[in-house]
matplotlib code that plots the C-alpha trace (Angstrom):
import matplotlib.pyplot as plt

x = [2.1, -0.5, -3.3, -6.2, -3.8, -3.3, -7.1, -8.3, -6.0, -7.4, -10.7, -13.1, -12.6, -9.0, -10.5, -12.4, -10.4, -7.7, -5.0, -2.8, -2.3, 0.8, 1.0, 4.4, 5.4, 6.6, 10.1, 9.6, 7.0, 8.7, 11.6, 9.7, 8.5, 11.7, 13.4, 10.5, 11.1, 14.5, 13.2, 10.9, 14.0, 16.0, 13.9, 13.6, 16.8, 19.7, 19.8, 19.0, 21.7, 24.5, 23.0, 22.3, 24.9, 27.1, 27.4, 27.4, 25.7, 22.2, 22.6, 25.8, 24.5, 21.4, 24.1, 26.4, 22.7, 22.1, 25.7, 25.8, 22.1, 23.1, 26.4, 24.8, 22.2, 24.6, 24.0, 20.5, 22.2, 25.4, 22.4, 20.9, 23.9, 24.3, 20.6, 20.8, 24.2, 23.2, 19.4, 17.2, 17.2, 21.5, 20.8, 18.3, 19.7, 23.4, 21.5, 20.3, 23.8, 25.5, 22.3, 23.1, 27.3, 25.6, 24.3, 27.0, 29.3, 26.8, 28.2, 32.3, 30.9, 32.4, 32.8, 31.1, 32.5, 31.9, 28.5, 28.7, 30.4, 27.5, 24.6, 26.3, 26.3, 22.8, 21.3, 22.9, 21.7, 17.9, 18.5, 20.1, 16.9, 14.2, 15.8, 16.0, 12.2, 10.0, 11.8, 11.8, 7.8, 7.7, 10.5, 8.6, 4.4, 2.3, 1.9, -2.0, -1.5, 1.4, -0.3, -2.4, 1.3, 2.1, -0.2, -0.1, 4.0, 3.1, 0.8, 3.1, 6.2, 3.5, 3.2, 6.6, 7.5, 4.7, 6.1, 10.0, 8.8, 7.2, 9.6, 12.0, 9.7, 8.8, 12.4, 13.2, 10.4, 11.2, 14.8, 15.8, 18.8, 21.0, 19.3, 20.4, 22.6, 21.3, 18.7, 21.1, 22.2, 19.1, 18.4, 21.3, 20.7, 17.2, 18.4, 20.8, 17.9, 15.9, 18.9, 18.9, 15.0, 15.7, 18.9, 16.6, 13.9, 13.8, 13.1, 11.8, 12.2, 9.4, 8.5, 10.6, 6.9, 5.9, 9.6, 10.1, 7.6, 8.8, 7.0, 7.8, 7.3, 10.4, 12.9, 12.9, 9.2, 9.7, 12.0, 10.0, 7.3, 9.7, 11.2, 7.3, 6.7, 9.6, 8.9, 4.6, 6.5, 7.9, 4.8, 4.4, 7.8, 7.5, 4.1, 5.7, 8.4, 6.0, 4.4, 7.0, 8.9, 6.5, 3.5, 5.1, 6.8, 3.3, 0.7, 2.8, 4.6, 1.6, -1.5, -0.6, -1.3, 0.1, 3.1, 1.0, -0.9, 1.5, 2.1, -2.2, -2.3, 0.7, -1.4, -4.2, -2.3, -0.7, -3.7, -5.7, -2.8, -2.2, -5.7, -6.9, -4.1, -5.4, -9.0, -8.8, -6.4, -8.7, -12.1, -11.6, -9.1, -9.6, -8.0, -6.0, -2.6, -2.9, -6.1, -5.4, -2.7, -5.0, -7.3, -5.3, -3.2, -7.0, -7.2, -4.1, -4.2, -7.5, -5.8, -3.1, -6.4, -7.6, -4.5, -4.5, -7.6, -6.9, -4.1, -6.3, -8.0, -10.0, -10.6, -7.7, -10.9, -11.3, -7.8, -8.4, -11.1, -9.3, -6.5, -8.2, -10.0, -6.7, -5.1, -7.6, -7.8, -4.0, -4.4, -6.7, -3.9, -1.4, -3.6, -4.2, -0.6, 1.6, 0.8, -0.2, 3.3, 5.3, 3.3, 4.1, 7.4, 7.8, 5.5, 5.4, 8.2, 9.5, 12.7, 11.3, 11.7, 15.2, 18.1, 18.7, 15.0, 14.5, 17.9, 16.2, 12.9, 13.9, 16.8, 13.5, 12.9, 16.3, 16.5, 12.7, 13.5, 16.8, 15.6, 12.0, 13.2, 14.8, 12.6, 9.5, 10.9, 11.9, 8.2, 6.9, 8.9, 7.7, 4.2, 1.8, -0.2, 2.6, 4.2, 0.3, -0.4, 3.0, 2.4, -1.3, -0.3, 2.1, -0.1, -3.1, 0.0, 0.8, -2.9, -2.8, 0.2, -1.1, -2.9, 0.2, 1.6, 0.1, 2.4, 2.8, 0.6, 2.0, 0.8, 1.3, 3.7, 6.4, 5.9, 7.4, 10.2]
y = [-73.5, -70.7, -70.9, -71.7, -74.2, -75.6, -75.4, -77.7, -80.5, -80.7, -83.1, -82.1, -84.3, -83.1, -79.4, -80.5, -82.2, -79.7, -81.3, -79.1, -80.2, -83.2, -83.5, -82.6, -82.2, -86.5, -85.7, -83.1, -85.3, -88.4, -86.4, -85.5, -88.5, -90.8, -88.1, -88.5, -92.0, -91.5, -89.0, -92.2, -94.9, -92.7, -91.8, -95.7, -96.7, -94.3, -95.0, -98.2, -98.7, -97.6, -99.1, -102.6, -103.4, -100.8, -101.5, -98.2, -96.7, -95.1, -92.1, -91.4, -91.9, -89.6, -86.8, -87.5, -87.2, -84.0, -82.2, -83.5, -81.6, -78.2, -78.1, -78.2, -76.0, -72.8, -74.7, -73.1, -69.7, -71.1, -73.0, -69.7, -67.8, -70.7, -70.8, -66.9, -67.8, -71.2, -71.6, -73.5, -76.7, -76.8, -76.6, -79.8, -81.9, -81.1, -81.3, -85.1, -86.2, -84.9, -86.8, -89.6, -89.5, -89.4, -92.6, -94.3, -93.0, -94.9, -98.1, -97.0, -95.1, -97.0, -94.6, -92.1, -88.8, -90.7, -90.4, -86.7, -86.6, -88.4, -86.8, -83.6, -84.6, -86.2, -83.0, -80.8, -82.2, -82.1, -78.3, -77.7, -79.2, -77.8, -74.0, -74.6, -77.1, -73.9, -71.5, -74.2, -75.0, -71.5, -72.3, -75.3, -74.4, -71.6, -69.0, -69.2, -72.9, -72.5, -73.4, -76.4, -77.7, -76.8, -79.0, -81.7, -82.0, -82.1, -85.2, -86.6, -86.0, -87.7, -91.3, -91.0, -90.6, -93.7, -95.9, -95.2, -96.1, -99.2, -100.4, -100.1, -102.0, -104.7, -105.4, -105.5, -107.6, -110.4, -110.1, -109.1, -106.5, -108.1, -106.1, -102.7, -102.5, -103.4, -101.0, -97.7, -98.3, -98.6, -95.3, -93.5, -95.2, -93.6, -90.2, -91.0, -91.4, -88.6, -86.4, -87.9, -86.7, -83.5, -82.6, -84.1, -80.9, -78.2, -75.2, -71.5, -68.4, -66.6, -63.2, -60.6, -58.9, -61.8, -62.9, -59.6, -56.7, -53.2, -52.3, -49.2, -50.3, -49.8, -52.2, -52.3, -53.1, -55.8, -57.4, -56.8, -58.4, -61.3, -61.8, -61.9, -64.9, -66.7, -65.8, -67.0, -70.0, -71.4, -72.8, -74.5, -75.8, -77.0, -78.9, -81.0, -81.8, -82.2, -84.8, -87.0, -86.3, -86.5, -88.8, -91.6, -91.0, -88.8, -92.2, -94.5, -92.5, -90.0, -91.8, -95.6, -96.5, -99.3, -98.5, -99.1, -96.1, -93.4, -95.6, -95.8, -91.9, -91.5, -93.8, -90.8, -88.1, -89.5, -90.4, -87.7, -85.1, -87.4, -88.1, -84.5, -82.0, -80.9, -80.8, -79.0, -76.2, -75.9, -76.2, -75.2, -73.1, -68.9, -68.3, -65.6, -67.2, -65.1, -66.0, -69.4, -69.2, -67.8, -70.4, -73.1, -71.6, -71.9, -75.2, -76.0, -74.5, -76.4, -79.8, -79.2, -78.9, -81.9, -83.6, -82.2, -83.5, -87.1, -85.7, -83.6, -85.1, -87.9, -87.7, -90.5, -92.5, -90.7, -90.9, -92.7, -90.5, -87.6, -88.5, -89.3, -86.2, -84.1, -85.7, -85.5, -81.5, -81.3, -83.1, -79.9, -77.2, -79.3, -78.9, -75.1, -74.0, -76.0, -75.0, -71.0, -70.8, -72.1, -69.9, -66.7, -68.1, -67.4, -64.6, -62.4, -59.6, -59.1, -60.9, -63.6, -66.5, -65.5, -67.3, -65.2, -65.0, -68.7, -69.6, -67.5, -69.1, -72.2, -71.8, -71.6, -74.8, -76.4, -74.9, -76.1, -79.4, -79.7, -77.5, -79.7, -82.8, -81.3, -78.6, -80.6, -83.6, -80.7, -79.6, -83.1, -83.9, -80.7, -81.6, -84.0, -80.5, -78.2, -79.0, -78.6, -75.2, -73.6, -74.4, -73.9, -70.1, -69.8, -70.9, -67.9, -65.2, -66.3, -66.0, -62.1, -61.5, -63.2, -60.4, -58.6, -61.3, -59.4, -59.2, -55.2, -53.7, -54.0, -50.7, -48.5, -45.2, -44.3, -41.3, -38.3, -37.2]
z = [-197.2, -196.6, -193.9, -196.8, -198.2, -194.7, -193.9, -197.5, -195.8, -193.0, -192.6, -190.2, -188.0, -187.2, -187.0, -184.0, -182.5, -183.0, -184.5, -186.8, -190.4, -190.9, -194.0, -195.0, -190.8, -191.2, -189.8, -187.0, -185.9, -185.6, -184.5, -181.7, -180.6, -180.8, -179.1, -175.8, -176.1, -175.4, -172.5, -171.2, -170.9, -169.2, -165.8, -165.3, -166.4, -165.0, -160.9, -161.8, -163.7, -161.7, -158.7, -159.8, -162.6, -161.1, -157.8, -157.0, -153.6, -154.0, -152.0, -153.8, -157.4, -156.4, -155.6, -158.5, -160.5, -159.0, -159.4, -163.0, -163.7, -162.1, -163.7, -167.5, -165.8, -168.1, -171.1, -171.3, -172.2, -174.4, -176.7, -176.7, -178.3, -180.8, -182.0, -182.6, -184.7, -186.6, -186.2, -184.1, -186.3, -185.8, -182.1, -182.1, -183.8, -182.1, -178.3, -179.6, -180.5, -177.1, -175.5, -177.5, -176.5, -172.9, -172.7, -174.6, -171.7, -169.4, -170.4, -169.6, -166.5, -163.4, -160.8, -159.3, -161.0, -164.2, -163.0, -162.5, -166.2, -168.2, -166.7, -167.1, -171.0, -171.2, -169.3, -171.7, -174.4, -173.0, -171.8, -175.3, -176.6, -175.2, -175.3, -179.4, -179.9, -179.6, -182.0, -184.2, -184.4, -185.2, -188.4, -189.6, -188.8, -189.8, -187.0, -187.0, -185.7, -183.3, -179.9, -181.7, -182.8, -178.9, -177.4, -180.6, -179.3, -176.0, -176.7, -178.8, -175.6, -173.2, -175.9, -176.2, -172.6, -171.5, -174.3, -173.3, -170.0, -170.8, -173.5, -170.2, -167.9, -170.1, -171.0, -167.3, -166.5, -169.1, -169.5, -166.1, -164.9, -167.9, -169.9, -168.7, -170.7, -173.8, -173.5, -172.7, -175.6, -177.6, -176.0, -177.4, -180.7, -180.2, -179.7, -183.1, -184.9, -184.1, -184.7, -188.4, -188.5, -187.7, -189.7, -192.7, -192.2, -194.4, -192.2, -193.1, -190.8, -190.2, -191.9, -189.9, -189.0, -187.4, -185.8, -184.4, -185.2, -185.5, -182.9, -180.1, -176.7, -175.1, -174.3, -170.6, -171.3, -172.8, -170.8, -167.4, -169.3, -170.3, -166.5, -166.0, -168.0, -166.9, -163.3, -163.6, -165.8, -162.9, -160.6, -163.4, -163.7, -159.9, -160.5, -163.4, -160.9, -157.9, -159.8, -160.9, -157.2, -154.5, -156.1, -154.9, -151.8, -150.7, -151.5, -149.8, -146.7, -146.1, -146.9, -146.8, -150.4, -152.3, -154.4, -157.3, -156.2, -158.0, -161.6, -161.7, -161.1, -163.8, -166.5, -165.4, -166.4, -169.5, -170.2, -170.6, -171.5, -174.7, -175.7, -175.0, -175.0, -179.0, -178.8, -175.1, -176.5, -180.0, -178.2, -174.0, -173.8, -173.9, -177.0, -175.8, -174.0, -171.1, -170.2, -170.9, -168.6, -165.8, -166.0, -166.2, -162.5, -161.2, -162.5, -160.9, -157.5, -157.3, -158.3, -154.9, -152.9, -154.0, -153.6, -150.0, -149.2, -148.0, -145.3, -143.5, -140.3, -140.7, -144.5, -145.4, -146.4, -149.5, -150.4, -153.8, -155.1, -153.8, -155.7, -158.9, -158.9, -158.2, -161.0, -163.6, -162.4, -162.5, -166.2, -167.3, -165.7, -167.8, -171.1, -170.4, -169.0, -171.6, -175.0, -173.7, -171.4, -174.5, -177.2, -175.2, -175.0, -178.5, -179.2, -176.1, -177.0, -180.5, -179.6, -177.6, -180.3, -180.1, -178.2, -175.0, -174.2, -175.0, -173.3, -170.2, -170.2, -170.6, -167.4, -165.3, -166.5, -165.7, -162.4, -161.2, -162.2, -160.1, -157.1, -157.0, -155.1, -152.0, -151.9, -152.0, -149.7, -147.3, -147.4, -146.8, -144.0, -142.2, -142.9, -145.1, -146.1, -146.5, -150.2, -151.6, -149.9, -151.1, -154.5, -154.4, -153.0, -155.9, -158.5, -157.5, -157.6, -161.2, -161.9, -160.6, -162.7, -166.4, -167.4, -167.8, -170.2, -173.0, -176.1, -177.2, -180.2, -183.1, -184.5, -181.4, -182.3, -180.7, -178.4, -179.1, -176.5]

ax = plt.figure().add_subplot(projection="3d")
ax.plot(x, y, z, "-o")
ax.set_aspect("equal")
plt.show()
């Protein structure tokens, strides 16, 4: 479909608000949203489970969790190798189906290395996942409307994460802990089905001058640039994690808030990033990814300030509309950092769409998410200010190093030698 094609079916109303054009996208789309409700089931659902219908110690579980998480953490690269071989779409669908096996396994899983075994399955499928989801927007959308279809997925990830979530709650709520186990498996059957939506797509790869440009900036260039990314990728990595980690144990433990105090800051942020991720990134954002980038590790640095704010001496009084604020800010980062990190991802270097690079960036991603919890907790421990201050510090040096993520000239000469 070309861009003026593209641009006749799309009303008005969806230019503003900067959603890319659907028609003919039904399958990646609903692929990408059964697969987050997937996602949403299993953060409530997998301690849970081999705690209460298990009977299996807490502490223990958490540590077979862990071990079963860093041990897929190679996967990343082995995806990699088999997207550059078969294709990104392969890779997908393949990544739902060992997800899928992973939660099946839940229900035989008894002891505790059978603990280690499944999440070493289910987190190999998710790392196999997200190391193949990028190359393939840019096998199934025109590459004017990449980073709207970036932030369009990522609103679509955050409804499907919030409904997961709440499918799982409300089950639990009515039914009680007997239904555990119905709903792991309805959550592999989910993964099942988004598999089915994504081996139904028909995929194109893009034009080789727009996959990889013949361009002459030398190698080692572009893979310092690339480490570069992956290296100003991973504050961001952290404040996803931080989020999800600390929220809850900060509010309560730190500033003597009601549990409820972390799910009302989480409705916040799903919130907004769902309702406003497109017409943000069509309207807000610079429309240059690095500069995006910059603002939105501004943005962000700003939002651990805020969330600082009610720890510091005498101030717990404004602890609700410190936190409020912070989140809303830390909504905004999210909306700026997300679609520009994962449109560089693919377009930064001519071979950055490819499966080593993507297996590489997306590593930063795996190992953020399974370093975040101790190292955060650590922080907290030491001090109420502390996990705020070290990523607020790491958030301005990835804004002195995004004007570097620049992608090479595409009609710059080699030099003669």
């Amino acid at each position: 479909m070309s861009t003026v094609t593209q641009a006749r079916g799309r009303s008005r109303t969806a230019e503003r608000l900067g959603v890319p054009v659907l028609r003919g996208h039904g399958l990646f789309v609903a692929g990408n949203l059964i697969d987050s409700v997937g996602n949403g089931m299993l953060l409530p659902l997998g301690l849970l489970y081999f705690t209460d219908v298990r009977g299996l110690p807490l502490a223990q579980v958490g540590m077979a969790t862990t071990v079963g998480q860093a041990i897929a953490l190679p996967v990343t690269f082995l995806a990699g190798r088999l997207m550059d071989r078969v294709g990104p779409k392969p890779v997908v669908v393949w990544a739902n189906v060992v997800a899928a096996a992973g939660f099946a396994l839940f229900l035989a899983a008894t002891e505790l290395w059978h603990v280690v075994g499944v999440y070493v399955l289910v987190q190999a499928g998710i790392n196999m996942y997200f190391t193949a989801q990028r190359t393939l927007i840019t096998h199934v959308t025109e590459a004017g409307e990449r980073r709207a279809w970036f932030a369009f997925t990522g609103s679509l990830r955050n409804i499907g994460l919030a409904g997961g979530a709440a499918a799982a709650a409300g089950a639990l709520t009515v039914l009680g802990q007997g239904s555990l186990r119905w709903m792991i498996a309805v959550d592999a059957a989910t993964y099942l089905l988004a598999a089915l939506c994504f081996a139904a797509l028909t995929t194109t790869a893009p034009p080789a001058e727009d996959a990889a440009p013949e361009t002459v900036v030398d190698r080692k260039d572009d893979t310092r640039r690339y480490l570069l990314l992956v290296a100003a990728n991973i504050p961001y990595v952290l404040a996803q994690a931080m989020f999800s980690v600390l929220i809850a144990v900060y509010t309560t433990r730190s500033l003597g808030l009601p549990a409820s105090a972390a799910s009302v800051l989480f409705v916040v942020n799903t919130v907004i990033v769902s309702g406003l991720s497109t017409v943000v990134t069509a309207q807000v954002a610079p429309s240059v990814p690095r500069r995006a980038v910059a603002a939105g590790y501004l943005v962000m640095a700003s939002a651990m300030g805020a969330f600082a704010v009610p720890a510091l001496p005498r101030l717990a009084f404004t602890a609700w509309v410190a936190l409020v604020g912070a989140t809303v800010l830390f909504s905004v980062a999210e909306i700026l950092l997300g679609p520009a990190l994962s449109e560089l991802s693919v377009s930064l270097t001519p071979g950055a769409a490819r499966g080593f690079t993507q297996g590489l960036y997306q590593f930063s991603w795996a190992v953020g998410m399974v370093a975040a919890p101790a190292l955060f907790t650590l922080l907290l421990a030491a001090g109420p200010l502390l996990p705020w201050g070290v990523e607020a510090a790491a958030c301005l040096i990835a804004v002195l190093a995004a004007p570097a993520l620049k992608a090479p000239n595409r009609h710059r000469r080699r030099k003669p030698r």
